[in-house]
C-alpha positions as CSV (number, residue, x, y, z in Angstrom):
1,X,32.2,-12.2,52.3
2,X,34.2,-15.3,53.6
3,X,32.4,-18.2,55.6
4,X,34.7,-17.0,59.1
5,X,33.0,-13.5,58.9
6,X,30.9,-12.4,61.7
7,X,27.5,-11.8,60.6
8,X,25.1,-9.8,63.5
9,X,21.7,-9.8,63.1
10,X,19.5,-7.1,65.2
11,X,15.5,-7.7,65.2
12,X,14.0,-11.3,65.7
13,X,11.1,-10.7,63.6
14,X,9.7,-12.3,60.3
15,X,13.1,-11.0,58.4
16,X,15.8,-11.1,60.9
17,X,14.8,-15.0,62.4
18,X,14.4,-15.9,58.5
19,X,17.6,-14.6,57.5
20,X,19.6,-16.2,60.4
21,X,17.8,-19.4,60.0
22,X,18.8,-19.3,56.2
23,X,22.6,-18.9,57.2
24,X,22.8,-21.6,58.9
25,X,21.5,-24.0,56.6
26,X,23.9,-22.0,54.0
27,X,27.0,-22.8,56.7
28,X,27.1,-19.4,58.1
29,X,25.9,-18.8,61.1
30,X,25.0,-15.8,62.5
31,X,24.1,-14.0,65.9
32,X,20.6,-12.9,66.1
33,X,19.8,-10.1,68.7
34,X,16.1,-9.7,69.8
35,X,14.7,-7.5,72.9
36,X,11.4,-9.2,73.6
37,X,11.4,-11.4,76.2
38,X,9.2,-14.0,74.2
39,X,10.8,-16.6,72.0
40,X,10.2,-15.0,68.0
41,X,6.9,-15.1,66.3
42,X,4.9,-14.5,63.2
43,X,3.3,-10.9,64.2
44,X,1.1,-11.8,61.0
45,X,-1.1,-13.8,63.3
46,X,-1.3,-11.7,66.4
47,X,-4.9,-11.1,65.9
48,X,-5.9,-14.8,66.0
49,X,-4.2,-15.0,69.1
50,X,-5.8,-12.3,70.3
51,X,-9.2,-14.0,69.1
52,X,-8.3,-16.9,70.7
53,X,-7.9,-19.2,68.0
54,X,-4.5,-19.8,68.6
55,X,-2.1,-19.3,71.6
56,X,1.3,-17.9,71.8
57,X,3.2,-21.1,71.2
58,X,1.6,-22.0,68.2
59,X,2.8,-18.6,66.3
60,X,6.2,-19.3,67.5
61,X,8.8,-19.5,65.2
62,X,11.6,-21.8,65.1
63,X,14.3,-20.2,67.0
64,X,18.1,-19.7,65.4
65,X,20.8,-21.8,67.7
66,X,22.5,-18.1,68.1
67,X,20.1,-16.0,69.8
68,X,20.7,-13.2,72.5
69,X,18.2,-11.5,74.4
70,X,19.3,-7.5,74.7
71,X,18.6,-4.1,73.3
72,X,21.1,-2.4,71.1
73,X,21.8,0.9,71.9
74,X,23.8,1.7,69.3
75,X,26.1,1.4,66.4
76,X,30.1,2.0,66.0
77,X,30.6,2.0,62.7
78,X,34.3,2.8,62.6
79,X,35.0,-0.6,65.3
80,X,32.4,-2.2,63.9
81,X,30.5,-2.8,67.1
82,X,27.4,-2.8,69.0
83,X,26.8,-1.9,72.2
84,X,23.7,-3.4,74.4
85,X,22.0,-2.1,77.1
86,X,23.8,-4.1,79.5
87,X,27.0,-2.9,78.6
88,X,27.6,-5.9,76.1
89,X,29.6,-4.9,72.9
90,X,29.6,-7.0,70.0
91,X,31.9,-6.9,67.0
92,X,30.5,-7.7,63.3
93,X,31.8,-7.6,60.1
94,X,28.8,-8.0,58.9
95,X,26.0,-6.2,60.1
96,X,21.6,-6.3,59.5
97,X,19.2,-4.2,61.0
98,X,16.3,-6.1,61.2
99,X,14.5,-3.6,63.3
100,X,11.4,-3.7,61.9
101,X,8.4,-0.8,62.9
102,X,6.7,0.8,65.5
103,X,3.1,1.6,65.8
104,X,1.9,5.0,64.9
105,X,0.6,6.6,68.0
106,X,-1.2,9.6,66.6
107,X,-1.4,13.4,68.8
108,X,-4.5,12.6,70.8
109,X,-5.0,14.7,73.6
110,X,-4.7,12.5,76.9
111,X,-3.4,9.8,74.9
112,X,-0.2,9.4,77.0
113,X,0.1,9.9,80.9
114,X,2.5,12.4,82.7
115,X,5.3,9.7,82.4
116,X,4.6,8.9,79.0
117,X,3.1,5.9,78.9
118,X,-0.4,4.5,78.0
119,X,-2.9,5.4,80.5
120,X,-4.7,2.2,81.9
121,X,-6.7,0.2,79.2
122,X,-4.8,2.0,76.4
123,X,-3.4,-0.4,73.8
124,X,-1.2,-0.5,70.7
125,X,-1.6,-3.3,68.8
126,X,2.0,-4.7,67.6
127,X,3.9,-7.3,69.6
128,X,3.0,-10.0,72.1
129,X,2.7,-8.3,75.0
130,X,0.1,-5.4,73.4
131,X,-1.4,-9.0,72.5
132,X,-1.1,-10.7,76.1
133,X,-2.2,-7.1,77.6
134,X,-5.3,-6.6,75.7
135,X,-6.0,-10.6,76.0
136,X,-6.1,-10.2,79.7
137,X,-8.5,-7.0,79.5
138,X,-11.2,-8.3,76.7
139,X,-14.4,-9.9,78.5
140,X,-17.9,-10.3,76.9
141,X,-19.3,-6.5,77.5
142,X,-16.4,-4.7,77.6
143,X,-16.4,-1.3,75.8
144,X,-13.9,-1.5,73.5
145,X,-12.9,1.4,70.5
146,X,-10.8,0.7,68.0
147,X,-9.0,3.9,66.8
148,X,-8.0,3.1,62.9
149,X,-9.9,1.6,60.8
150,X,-7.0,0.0,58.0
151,X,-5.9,-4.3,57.8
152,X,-4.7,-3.7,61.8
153,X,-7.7,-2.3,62.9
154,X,-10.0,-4.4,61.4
155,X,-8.4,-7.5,62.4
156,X,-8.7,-5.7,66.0
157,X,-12.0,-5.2,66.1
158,X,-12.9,-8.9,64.7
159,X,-11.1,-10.7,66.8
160,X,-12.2,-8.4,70.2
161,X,-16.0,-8.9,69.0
162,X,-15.3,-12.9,69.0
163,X,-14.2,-12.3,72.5
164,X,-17.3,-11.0,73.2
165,X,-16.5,-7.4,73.7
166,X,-18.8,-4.2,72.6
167,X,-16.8,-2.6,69.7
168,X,-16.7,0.8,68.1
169,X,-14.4,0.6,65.3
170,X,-13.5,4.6,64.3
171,X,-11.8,5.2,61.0
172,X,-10.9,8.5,60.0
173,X,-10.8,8.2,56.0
174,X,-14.5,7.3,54.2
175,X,-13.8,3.5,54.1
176,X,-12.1,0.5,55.7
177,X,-8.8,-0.6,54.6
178,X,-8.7,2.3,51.7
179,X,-5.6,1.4,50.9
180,X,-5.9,-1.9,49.5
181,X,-9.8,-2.1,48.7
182,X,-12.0,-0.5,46.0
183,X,-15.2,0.8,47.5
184,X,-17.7,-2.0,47.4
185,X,-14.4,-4.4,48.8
186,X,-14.6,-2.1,51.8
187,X,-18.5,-2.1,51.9
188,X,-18.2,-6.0,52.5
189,X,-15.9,-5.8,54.7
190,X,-17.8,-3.3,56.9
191,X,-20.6,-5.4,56.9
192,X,-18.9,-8.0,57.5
193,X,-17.7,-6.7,61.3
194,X,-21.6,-5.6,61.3
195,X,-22.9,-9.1,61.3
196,X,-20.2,-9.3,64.0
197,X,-21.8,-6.8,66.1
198,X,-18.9,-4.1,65.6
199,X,-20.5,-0.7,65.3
200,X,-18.8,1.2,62.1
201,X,-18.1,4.7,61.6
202,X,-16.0,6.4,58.9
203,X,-15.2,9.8,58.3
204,X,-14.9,10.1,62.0
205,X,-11.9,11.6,63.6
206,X,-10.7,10.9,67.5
207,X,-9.7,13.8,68.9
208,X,-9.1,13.3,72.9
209,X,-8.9,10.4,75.2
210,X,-10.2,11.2,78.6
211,X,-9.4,9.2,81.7
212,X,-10.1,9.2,85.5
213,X,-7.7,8.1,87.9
214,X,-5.2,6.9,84.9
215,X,-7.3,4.5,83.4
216,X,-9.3,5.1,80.8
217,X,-13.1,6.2,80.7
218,X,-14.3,7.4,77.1
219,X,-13.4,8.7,73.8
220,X,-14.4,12.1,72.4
221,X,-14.7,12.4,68.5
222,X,-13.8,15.8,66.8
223,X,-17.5,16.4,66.6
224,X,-17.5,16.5,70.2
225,X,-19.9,13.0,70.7
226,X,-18.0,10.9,73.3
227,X,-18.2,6.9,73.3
228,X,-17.9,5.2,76.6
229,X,-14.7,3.1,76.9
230,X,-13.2,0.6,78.8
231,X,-10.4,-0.1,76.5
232,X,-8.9,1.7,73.4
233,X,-6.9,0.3,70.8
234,X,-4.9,2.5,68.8
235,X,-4.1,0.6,65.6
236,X,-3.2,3.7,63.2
237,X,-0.8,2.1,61.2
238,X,3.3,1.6,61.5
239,X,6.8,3.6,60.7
240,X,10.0,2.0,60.4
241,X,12.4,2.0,63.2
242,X,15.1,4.1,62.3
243,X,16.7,5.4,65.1
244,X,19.4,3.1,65.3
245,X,20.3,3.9,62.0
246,X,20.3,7.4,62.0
247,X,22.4,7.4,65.6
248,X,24.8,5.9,63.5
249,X,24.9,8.4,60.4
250,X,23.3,6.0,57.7
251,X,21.0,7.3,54.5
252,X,17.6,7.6,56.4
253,X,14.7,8.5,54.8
254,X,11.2,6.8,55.0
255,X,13.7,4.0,56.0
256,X,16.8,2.8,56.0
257,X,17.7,3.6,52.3
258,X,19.6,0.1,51.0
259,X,20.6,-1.4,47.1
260,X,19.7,-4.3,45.2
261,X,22.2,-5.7,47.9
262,X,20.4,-4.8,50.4
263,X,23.3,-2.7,52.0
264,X,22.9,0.9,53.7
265,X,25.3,3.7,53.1
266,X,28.0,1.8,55.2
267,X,28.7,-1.4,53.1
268,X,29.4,-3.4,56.3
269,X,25.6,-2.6,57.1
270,X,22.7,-4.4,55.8
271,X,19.0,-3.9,56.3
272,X,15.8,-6.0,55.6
273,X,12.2,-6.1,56.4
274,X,9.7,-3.3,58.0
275,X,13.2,-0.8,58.4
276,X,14.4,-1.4,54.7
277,X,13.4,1.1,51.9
278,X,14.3,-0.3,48.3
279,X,14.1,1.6,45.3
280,X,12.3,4.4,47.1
281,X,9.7,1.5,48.1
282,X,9.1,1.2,51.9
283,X,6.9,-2.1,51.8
284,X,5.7,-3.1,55.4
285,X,4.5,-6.9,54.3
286,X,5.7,-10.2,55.1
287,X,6.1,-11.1,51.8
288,X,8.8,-8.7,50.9
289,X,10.8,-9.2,54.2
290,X,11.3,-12.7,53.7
291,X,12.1,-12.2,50.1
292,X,14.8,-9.9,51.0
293,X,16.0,-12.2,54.0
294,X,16.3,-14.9,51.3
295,X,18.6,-12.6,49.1
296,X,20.8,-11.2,51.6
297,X,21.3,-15.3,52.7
298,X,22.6,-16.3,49.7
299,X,24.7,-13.0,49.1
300,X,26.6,-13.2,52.8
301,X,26.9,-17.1,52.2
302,X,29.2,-16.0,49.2
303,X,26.7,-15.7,46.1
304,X,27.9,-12.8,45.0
305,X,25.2,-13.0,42.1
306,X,22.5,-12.7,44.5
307,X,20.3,-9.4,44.1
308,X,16.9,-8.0,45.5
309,X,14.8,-6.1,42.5
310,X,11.6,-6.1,44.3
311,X,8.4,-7.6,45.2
312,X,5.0,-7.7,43.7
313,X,3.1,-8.5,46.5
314,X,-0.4,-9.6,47.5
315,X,-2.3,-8.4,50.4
316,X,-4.2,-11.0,52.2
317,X,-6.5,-11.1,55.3
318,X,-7.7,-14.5,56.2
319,X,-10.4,-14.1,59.2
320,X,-11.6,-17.1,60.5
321,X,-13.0,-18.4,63.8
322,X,-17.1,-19.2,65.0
323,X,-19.0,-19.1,62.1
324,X,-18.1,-16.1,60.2
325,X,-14.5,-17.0,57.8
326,X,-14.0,-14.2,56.4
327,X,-11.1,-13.9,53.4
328,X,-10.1,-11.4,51.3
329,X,-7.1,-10.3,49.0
330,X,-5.7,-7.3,46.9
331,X,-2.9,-6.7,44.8
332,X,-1.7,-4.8,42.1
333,X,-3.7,-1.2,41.4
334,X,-6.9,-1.5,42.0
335,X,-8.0,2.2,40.9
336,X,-9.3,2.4,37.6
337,X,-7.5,4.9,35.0
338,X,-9.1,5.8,31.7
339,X,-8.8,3.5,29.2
340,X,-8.6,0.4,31.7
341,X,-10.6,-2.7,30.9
342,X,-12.4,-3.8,34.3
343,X,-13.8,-7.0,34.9
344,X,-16.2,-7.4,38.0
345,X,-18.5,-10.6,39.1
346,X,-20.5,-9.8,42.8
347,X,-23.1,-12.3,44.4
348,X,-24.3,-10.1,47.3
349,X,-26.2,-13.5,49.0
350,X,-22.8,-15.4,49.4
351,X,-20.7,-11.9,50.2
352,X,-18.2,-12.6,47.0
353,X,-16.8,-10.3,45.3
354,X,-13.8,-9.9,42.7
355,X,-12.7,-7.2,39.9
356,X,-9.7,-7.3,37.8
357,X,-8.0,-4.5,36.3
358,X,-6.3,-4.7,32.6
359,X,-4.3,-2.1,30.9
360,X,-2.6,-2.6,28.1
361,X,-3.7,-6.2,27.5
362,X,-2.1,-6.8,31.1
363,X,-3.8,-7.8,34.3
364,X,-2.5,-5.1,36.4
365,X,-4.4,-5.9,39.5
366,X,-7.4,-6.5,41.6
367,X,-9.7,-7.2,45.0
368,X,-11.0,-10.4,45.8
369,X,-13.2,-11.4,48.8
370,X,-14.9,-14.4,49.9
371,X,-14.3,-18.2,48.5
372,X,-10.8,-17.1,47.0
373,X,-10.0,-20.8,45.1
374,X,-9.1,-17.8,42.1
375,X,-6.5,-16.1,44.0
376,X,-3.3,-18.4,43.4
377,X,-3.8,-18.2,39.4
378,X,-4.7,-14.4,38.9
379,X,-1.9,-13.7,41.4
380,X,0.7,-15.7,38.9
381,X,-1.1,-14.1,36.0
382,X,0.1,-10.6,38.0
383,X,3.2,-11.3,38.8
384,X,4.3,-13.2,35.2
385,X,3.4,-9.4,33.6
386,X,2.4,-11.7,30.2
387,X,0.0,-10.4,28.0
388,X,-3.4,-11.7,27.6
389,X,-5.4,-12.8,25.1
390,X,-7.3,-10.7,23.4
391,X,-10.6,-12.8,23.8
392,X,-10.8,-12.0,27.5
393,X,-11.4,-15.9,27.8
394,X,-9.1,-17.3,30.3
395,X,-9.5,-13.9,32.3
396,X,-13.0,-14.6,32.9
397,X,-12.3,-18.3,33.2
398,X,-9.8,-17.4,36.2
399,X,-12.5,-15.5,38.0
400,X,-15.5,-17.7,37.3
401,X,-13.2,-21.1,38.0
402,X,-11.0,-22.5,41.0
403,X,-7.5,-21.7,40.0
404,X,-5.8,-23.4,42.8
405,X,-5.2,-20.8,45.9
């Protein structure tokens, strides 16, 4: 593309602000169009805000010159427009969706009001506001169930405990964050929230949320015990938003279907971030979103070289605040297949615990929690692919020893 082009950003989250603020130091800038009222921030941190370790303005991030508050209703592909909510239409030659993801708000009976909306003390757990709204609520003895038990719900439930607040943390599957932790992982980070004062239960499904006079009272459980509730947060995981996309007639599937230059179907269309599925991979992390923000800089600034092959990327939950840090990270595959090599050290007084996965003489993946100095070298040894030696010695010396974090 040519510096003059005009390059339209929608979503001012992690991707979209990084991208614009990239093309401008590149010497093309673009027009960045966000709908929440408050300036961009790092959703990564909403839980310490929500702790109270940090307020709003400190996850704030640094704001592109071009910025325009509004909701895009939609997409002309053949002008090459968008059209806001207001009636504002934009032109682009150049167009991102940056829309990110919504939360997943699962089919629980009562879960919505006759209006559809949240009853009273009813959260979500996804931008500022769900932030702001369940700041305001949270008070030491508050009743508080958390309804998802994965890296959003935990983070919930820690930071509402800080604050004081009586939780229930219900997670349907047999473990905490199962996704990205073996079992003993998950067993340490269960107790963990324990120590916290968080009351755990898996294999326990949420089936109706009862309320009187709109607000909300208790939660029943499929096995018909009810927990008393002041406050529910719903923090069963994300989907991409999509609609914009497929209004407009773009390859939609998981997400916004893109190449390794990052464009949709319509080659004047771009997407990055929580919306964007590469190579069949819908990712979900910060990590990948700025990485492909980065690309698609350097490819609308006129590197045509520029591509996106994807990311190997780490999972990481640092939890700090009082006197209970607590830090953990996964990456890779962390299931063990036949033939794997599996390397694990645990020291249940300190509440450390790491395993490493080899196959094929290569490090493949692992779980990590507590005192992670190890995590920066076995992450390079991950992501470098390079095989190890056969003596298993600098393995073991890159769990037992500080590799630099």
């Amino acid at each position: 593309m040519t510096s003059n082009e005009r390059v339209v950003v929608i979503g001012t989250g992690l991707a979209g602000v990084r991208l614009a603020r990239r093309l401008g130091e590149l010497g093309t800038p673009a027009l960045l169009i966000g709908e929440e009222e408050h300036r961009p921030y790092n959703r990564v941190l909403l839980a310490d805000v929500l702790a109270g370790r940090y307020s709003p303005e400190v996850i704030a991030l640094p704001t592109p010159a071009r910025l325009l508050r509004g909701r895009v209703v939609g997409v002309d592909r053949e002008r090459r427009t968008v059209a806001c909510a207001d009636g504002t239409v934009i032109a682009y030659d150049r167009l991102v969706l940056a829309t990110g993801s919504n939360p997943v708000l699962p089919p629980l009976r009562g879960l919505f009001t006759e209006n559809h909306e949240l009853p009273e003390g009813v959260h979500a757990f996804r931008t500022m506001d769900d932030c702001l709204g369940l700041s305001k609520a949270v008070r030491p003895g508050v009743r508080a169930v958390v309804v998802g038990g994965g890296l959003l719900g935990v983070s919930a439930a820690r930071a509402l405990a800080l604050r004081g607040a009586q939780v229930v943390l219900a997670q349907q599957s047999e473990r905490l964050m199962e996704r990205q932790l073996d079992p003993a992982a998950s067993k340490l980070v269960e107790r963990h929230l324990i120590d916290l004062g968080v009351e755990v239960h898996t294999e326990c499904r949420v089936r109706d949320v009862r309320c009187v006079a709109g607000a909300v009272r208790s939660v029943e459980m499929a096995d018909g015990y009810a927990l008393d509730a002041d406050l529910v947060v719903v923090a069963c995981g994300v989907h991409p938003r999509v609609g914009l996309a497929q209004a407009a007639g773009l390859d939609v599937r998981k997400g916004v279907v893109v190449d390794d230059e990052l464009r949709t179907s319509d080659p004047y269309i771009h997407a990055v971030g929580d919306c964007a599925q590469h190579a069949g991979v819908l990712y979900g992390l910060a990590t990948p979103a700025l990485e492909q923000a980065d690309v698609l800089a350097e490819l609308l600034a006129g590197d045509a070289s520029a591509r996106y092959t994807g990311t190997r990327s780490l999972t990481r939950l640092t939890l700090t605040g009082h006197d209970s840090p607590f830090d953990l990270a996964a990456f890779g595959e962390t299931e063990v297949l036949p033939g794997d090599d599996v390397v694990q050290l645990a020291d249940a007084t300190r509440g450390t615990y790491r395993k490493v996965v080899v196959r094929d003489d290569r490090l493949v993946g692992g779980v990590l929690v507590g005192e992670l100095g190890t995590v920066g070298a076995l992450a390079r040894a991950w992501e470098g692919a390079e095989p190890l030696p056969s003596d298993g010695g600098p393995l073991l010396h890159l769990l037992t020893n500080d590799g630099g974090s």
